[in-house]
C-alpha positions in Angstrom: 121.3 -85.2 -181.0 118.9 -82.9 -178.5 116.5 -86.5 -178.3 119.8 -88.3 -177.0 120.3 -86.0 -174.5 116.8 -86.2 -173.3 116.7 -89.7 -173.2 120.0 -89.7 -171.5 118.5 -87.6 -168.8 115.4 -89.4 -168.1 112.8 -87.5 -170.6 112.1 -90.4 -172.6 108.6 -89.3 -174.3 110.0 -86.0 -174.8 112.9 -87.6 -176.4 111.0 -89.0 -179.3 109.7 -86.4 -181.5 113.5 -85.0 -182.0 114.6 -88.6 -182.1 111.7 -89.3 -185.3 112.7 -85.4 -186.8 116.8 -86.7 -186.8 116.1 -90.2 -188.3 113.3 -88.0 -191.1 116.3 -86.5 -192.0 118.9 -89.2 -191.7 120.5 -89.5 -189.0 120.6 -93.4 -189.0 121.6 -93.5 -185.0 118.5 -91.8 -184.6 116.9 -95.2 -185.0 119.2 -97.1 -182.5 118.4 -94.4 -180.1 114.3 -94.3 -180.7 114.0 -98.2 -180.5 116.3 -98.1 -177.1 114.2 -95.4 -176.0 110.7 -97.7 -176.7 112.8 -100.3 -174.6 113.2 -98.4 -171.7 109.5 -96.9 -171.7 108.6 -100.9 -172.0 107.3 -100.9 -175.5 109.2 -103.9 -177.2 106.8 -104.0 -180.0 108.1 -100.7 -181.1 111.6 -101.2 -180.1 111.8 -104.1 -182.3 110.6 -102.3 -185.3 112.9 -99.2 -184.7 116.0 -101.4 -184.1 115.1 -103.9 -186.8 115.0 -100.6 -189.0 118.5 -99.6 -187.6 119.8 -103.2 -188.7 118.7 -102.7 -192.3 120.1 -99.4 -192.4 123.4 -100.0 -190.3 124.3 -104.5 -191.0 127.7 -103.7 -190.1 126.8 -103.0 -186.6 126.3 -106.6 -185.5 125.4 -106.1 -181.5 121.8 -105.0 -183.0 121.3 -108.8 -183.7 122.0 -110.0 -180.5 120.7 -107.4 -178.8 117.3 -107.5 -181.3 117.4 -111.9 -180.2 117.4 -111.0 -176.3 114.9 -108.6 -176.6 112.8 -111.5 -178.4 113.5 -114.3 -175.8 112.8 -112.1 -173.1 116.4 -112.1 -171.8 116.5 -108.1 -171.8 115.0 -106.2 -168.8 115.2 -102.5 -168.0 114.7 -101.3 -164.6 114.0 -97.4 -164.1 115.4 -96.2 -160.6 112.4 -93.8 -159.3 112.1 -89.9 -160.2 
């Protein structure tokens, strides 16, 4: 996915709109990747509701949970290096 690659390359905002156009058209990842993405631009709120979405749509994958718990208890921190 084009987002990923965006994301993966430090164009986070710019990731989103292809990350929102794969999961429109079901690319179930998609959602993994957008609520990381909210993570790293410090938007939990969002991140939870994305990776809560990728749980319902992926249960097999069962690092979402504890990933979705540390996120909760404050136990997940992302640190940007600078531009």
């Amino acid at each position: 996915m084009y987002g990923t690659f965006l994301a993966g390359v430090g164009k986070f905002k710019e990731a989103l709109p292809y990350l929102e156009k794969a999961l429109s058209v079901g690319v179930v990842d998609a959602a993994f990747a957008i609520g990381m993405t909210h993570l790293t631009l410090g938007d939990k709120e969002q991140a939870l509701k994305y990776l809560e979405d990728y749980k319902r749509r992926k249960p097999s994958d069962g690092n979402v949970d504890k990933l979705i718990d540390a996120i909760r208890n404050g136990k997940v921190e992302f640190k940007r290096s600078p531009s």
